[in-house]
C-alpha positions in Angstrom: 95.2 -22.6 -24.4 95.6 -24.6 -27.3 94.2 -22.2 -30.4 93.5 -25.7 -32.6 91.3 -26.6 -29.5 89.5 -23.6 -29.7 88.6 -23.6 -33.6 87.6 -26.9 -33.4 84.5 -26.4 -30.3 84.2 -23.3 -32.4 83.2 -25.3 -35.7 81.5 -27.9 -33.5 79.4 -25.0 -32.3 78.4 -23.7 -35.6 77.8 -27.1 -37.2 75.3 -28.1 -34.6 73.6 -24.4 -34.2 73.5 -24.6 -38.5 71.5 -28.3 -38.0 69.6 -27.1 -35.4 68.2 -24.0 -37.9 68.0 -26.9 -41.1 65.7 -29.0 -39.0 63.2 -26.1 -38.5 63.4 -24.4 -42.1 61.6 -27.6 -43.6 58.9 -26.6 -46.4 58.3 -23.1 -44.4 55.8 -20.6 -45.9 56.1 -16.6 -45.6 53.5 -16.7 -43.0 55.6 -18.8 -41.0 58.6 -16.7 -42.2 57.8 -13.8 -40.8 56.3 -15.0 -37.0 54.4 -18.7 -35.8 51.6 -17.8 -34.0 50.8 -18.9 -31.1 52.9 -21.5 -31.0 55.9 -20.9 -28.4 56.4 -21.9 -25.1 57.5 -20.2 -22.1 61.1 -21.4 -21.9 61.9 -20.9 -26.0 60.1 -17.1 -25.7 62.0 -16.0 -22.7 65.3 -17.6 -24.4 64.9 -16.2 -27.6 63.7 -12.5 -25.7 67.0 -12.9 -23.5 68.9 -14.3 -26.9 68.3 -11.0 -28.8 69.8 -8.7 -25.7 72.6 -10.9 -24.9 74.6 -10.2 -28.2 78.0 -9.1 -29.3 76.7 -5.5 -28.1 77.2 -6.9 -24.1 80.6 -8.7 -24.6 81.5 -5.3 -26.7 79.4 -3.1 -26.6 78.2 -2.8 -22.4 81.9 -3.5 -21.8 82.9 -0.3 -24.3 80.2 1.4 -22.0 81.1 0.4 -18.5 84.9 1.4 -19.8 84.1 5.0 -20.9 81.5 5.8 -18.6 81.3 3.3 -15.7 77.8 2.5 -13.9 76.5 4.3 -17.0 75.6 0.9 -18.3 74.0 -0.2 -14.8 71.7 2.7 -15.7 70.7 1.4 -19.3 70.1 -2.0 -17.8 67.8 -0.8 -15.1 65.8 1.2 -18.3 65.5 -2.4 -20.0 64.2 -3.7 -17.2 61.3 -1.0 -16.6 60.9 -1.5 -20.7 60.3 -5.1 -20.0 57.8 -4.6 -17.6 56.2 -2.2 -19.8 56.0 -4.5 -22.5 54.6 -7.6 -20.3 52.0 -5.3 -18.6 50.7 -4.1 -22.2 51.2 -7.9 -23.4 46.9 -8.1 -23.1 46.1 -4.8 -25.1 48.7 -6.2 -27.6 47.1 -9.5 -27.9 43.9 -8.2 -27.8 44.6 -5.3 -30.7 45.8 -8.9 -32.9 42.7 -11.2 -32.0 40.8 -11.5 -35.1 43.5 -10.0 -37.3 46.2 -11.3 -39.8 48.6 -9.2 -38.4 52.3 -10.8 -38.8 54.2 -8.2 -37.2 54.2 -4.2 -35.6 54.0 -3.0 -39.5 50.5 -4.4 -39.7 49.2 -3.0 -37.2 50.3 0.4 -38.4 49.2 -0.1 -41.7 45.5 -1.5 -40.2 45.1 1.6 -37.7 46.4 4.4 -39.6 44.3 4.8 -42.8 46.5 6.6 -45.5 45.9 10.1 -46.1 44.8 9.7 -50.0 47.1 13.2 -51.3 49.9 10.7 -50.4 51.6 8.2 -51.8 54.0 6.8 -49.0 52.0 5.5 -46.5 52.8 5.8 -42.5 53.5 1.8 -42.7 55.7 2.3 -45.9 57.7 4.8 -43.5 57.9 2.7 -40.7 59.1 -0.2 -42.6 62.2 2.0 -44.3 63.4 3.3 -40.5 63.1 -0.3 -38.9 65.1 -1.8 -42.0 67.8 1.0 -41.4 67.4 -0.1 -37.0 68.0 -3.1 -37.8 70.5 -2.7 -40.6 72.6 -0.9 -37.9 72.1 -3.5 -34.8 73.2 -6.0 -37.6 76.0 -3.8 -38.4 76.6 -3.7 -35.1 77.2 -7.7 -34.7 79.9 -7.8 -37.8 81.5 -5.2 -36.1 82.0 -7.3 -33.1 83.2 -10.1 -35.0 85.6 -7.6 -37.1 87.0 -6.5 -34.1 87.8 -10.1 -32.9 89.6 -10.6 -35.9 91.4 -7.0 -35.8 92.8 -7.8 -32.8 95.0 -11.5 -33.1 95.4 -9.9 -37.0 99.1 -10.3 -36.4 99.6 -13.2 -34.9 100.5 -16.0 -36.9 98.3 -19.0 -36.3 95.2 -17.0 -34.5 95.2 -14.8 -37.6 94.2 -18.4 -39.5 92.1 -19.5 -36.9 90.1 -16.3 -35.7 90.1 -15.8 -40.0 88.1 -19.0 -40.5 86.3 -18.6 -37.1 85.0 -15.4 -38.8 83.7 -16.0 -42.4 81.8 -19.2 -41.1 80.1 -17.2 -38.3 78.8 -14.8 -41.0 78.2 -17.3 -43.6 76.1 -18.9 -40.6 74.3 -15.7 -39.6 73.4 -15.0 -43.6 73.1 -18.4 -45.4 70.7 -19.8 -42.1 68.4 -16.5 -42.0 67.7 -16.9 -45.7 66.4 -19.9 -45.7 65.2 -20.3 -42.2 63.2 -17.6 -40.7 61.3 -16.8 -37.4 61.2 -21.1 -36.4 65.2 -21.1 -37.3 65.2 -18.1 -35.0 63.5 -19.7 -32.5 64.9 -23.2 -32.3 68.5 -21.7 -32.4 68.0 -18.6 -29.8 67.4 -21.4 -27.3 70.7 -23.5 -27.8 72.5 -20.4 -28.6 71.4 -18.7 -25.2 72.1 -22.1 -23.1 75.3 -21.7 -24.2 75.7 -18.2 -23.4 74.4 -18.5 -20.3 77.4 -21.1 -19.2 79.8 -17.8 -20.6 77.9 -15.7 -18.0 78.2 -18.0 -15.5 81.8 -18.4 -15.5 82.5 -14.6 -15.5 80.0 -13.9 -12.8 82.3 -16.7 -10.7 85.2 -14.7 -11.7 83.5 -11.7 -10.2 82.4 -13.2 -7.0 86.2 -13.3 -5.7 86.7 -10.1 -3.9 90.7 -9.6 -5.0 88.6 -8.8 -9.0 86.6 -5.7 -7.5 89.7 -4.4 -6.1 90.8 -2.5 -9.3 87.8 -1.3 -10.2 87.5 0.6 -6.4 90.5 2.7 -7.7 88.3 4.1 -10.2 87.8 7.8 -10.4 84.2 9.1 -9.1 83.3 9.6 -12.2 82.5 6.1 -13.2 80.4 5.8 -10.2 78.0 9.2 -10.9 76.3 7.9 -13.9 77.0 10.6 -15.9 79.8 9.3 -17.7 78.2 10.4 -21.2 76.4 13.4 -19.7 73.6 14.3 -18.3 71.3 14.3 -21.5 72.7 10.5 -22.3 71.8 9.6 -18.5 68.2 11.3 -18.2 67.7 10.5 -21.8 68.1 6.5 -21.1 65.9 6.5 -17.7 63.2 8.5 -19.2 62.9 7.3 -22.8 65.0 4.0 -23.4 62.0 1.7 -21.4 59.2 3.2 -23.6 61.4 2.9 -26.7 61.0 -0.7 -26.6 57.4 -0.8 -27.4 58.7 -0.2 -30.8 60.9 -3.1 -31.4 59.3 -5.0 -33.8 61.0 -8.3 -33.0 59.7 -8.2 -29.6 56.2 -7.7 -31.2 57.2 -10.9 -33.2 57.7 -12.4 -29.8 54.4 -11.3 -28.2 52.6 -12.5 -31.3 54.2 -16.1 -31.4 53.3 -17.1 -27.9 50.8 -19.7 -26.9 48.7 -17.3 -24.7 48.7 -14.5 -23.3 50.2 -15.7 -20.3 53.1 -17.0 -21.8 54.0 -13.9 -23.4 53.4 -11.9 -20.5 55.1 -14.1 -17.8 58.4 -14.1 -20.5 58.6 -10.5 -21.0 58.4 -10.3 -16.7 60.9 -12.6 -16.1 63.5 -11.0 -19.1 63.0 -8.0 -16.7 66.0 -8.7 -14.0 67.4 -11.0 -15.9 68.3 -8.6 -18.5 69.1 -6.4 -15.9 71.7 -9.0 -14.7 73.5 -9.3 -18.2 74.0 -5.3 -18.1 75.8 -5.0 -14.8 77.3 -7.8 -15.5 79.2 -7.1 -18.6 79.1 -3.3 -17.9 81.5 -4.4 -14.7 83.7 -6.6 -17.1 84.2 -3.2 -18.7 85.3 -1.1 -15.5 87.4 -4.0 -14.8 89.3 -3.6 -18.2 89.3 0.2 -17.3 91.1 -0.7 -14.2 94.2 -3.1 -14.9 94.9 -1.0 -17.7 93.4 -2.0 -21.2 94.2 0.6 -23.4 91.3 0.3 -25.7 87.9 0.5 -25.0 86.8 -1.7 -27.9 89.2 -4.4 -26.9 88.0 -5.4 -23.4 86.7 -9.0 -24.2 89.8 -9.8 -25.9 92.2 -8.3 -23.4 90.1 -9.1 -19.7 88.3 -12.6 -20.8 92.2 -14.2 -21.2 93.2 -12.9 -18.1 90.2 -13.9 -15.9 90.3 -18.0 -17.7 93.6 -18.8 -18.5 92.1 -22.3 -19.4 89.6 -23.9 -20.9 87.3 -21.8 -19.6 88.0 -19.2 -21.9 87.0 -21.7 -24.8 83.8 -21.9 -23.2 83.3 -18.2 -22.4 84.5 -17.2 -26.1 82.0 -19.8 -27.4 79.3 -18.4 -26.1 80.4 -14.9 -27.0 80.0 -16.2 -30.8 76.6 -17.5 -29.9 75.5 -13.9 -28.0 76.8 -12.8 -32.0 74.6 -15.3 -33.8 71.4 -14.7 -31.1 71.2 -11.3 -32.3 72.6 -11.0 -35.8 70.1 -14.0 -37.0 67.0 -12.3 -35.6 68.3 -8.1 -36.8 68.7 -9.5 -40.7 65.2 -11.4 -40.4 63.5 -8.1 -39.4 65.8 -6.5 -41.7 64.5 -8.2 -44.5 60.7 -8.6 -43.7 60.9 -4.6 -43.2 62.4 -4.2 -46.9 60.2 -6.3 -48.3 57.1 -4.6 -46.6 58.6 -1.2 -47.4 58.5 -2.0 -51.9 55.8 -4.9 -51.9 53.0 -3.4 -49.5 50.2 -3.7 -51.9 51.1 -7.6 -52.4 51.8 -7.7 -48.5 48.4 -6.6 -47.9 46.5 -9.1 -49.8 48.5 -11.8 -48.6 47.0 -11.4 -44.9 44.3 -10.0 -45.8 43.4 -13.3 -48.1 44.5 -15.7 -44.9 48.0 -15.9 -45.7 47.1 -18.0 -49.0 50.3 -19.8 -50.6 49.8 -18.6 -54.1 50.4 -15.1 -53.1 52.9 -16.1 -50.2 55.4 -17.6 -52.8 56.8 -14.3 -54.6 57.1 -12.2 -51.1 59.1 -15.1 -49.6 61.7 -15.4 -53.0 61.9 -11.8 -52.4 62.5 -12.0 -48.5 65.0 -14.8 -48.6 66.9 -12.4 -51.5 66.4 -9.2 -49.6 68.2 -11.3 -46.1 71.1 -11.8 -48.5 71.8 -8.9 -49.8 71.1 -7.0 -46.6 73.7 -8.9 -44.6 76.4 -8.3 -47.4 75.9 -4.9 -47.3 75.7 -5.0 -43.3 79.1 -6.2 -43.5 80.5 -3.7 -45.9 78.9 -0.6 -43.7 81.2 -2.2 -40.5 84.5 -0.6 -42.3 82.0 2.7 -42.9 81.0 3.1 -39.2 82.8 0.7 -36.6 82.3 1.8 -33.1 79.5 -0.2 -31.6 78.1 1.8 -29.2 77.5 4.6 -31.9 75.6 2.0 -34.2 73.2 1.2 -31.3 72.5 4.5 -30.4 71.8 5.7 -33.6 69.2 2.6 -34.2 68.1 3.6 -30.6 67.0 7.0 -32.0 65.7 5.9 -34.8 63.4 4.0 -32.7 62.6 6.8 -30.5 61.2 8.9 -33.6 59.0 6.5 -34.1 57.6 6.1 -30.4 54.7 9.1 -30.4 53.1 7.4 -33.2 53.5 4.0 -32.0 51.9 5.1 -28.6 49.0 6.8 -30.4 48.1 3.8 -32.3 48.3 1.5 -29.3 46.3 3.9 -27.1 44.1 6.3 -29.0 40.5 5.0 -30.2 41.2 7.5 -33.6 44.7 7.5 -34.2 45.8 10.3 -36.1 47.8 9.3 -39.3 48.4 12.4 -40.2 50.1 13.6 -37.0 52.1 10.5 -36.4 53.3 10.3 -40.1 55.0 14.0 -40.4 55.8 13.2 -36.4 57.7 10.1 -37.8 59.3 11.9 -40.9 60.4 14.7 -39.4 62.1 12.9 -36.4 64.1 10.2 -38.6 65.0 13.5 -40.9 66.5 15.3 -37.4 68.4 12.2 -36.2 70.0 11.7 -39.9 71.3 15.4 -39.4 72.1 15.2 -36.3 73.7 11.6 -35.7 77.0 12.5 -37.3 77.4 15.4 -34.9 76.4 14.3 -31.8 76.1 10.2 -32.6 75.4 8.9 -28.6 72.7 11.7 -27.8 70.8 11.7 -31.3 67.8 10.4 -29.9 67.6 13.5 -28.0 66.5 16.1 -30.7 65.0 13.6 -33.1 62.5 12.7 -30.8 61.8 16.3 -29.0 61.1 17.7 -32.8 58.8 14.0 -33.5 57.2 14.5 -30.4 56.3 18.2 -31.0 55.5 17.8 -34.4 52.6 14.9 -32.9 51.0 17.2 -30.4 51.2 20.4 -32.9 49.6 18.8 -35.6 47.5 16.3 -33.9 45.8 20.0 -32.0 45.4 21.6 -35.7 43.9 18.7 -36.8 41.4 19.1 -33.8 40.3 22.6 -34.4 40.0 22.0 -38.0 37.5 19.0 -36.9 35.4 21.5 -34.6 35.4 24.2 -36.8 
């Protein structure tokens, strides 16, 4: 394989994926920054829903899984799946909770159905804005890692240490640079050529995998990467039972409910992204068993090590394209939700009247200077915490129980008639407060104890609250 070759498609790649954002950032307002209602088709929805999964955390992160822990993965893929579901069967009560309303993302509807208790001055919203900038801070995290890691391995190699150098900086100058100016339509219009591409990667490896002679090392396995319980048996029950609900609190799915044309649309997407998601996990989990297998002696190095072996060709220039543009997918939409969560965390008073006053310009103007700042500044610092914390499967499962913290209140506002703010605030605070003590201990089972003491804290508080009312 010619390495010029490959930095030249490379470039190409970024180039048209950077043109491809331009086009849609063209005189964009905050409203339009933040989601485009009802706007997006079925194809673009389910592209930019499949787009966000499909990152570097499959080509790295479901390989470093299926290496350590074997069908473990298959098992978090089948939990997406039932989350998918879950989201497309709840797509109407979502739609129907916006109709009428100027919400823009998840955060608005917290702030709309959880009045603030008026002895305190951080609101539930304000709360929930801080942990989904640190979640996405860490799934971004997550991405530069990825990219690090690519670059950490040909580090000494003469020539690839220029290229894969190079290669590098402009993906991150792309990921930063395009989500500052371009937003949720950049987002769009560039998940769907970015997953197009990655779905010709997945194609070719799924080839390689159909020939019999590449499952043979992975039948030499021990049982142990065939029980599920490669992380334990709190990592395996905690993924069946709470990674599916856990999605309900993703707010850049919520930005994809929102943006499609109907209800139908959204629905049908969320479906579909059900086994196909499901695919992408066994998929890449298996890449990872394989690399287990013929002897890789690093878990975090199995794209580098299995993907040259597997296309000694051209191929691999494909197949490492479209790992960069699984990278972009992902990074482009964590630092937009990133940023829109800072900037509703420290300007919710200015937030507020801007949808509540129709998304008027005048007031639009300051939040968007402000967003397109926070992006940048976010995504430096996103790639200063990669040399703080550079295992990506630790970064996902920490933003994965920060999420679940968050899950009791999210369910009471999406099925109570009277949420209870109260409850689901101190449920909220004193989960994330658990998983920050926690997390450096335990880092892949976090999400167990945060959410048993936010889930507790919910019902305790939420029955006080109760008696006090019938007293």
């Amino acid at each position: 394989m010619n390495p010029i070759f490959l930095l030249i498609t490379v470039v190409v790649y970024f180039i048209i994926s950077f043109i491809i954002g331009l086009i849609r950032t063209r005189n964009i307002t905050m409203e339009q920054y933040v989601v485009t209602k009802n706007t997006n088709s079925f194809i673009p929805l389910l592209f930019s829903i499949l787009g966000i999964i499909v990152g570097g955390g499959m080509f790295f992160g479901v390989s470093q899984i299926g290496y350590e822990a074997g069908i473990t993965g298959y098992i978090v893929g089948f939990s997406y799946l039932v989350g998918f579901l879950i989201m497309g069967s709840l797509v109407p009560m979502i739609r129907k909770l916006g109709s009428g309303k100027n919400y823009l993302s998840l955060i608005d509807l917290i702030e709309d159905r959880f009045k603030k208790d008026k002895e305190r001055r951080f609101s539930i919203a304000h709360l929930f804005a801080l942990i989904n900038l640190l979640i996405f801070f860490l799934m971004l995290a997550a991405q530069f890692v990825v990219l690090g890691t690519f670059l950490h391995y040909f580090f000494g190699l003469g020539l690839y240490k220029a290229i894969l150098s190079v290669t590098v900086v402009i993906a991150i100058v792309n990921v930063i640079v395009y989500s500052v100016f371009g937003g949720y339509p950049k987002d769009i219009a560039t998940d769907v050529f970015q997953f197009i591409i990655i779905l010709c990667g997945a194609i070719l490896i799924l080839l390689a995998f159909s020939d019999v002679t590449t499952w043979k090392p992975i039948a030499t396995l021990p049982n142990s990467y065939f029980n599920g319980i490669g992380y334990g048996w709190s990592f395996t029950v905690g993924a069946i039972v709470f990674l599916g609900p856990a999605l309900l609190v993703r707010v850049d799915l919520w930005q994809r409910i929102f943006s499609a044309k109907t209800e139908k649309v959204a629905r049908s997407a969320f479906i579909v992204a059900a086994p196909l998601s499901l695919f992408f996990y066994v998929l890449f989990t298996t890449c990872g068993m394989y690399a287990k297998a013929i002897g890789v002696q690093s878990s975090g190095l199995v794209a580098m090590e299995v993907f040259p072996k597997l296309f000694p060709d051209v191929r691999y220039i494909i197949v490492m394209v479209s790992f960069f543009a699984a990278v972009l997918s992902s990074a482009d939409t964590f630092l937009n939700i990133a940023g829109i969560s800072f900037v509703k965390a420290i300007r919710r008073k200015q937030w507020q009247q801007f949808t509540e006053s129709g998304y008027q310009t005048n007031l639009g103007k300051p939040l968007l200077r402000l967003a397109k700042l926070s992006v940048f500044i976010i995504g430096l610092l996103s790639v200063v915490i990669t040399f703080i914390l550079p295992d990506i499967v630790e970064l996902f499962t920490g933003a994965f129980a920060l999420l679940m913290v968050a899950t009791p209140a999210i369910l009471n506002a999406l099925f109570s008639e009277k949420p209870n703010e109260k409850a689901a605030f101190h449920s909220m605070l004193w989960g994330f407060l658990v998983s920050l003590v926690v997390y450096p201990l335990i880092p892949k089972t976090a999400f167990l104890p945060g959410f048993v003491i936010s889930a507790i804290v919910f019902f305790v508080i939420r029955h006080k609250t109760k008696e006090q009312i019938s007293n």
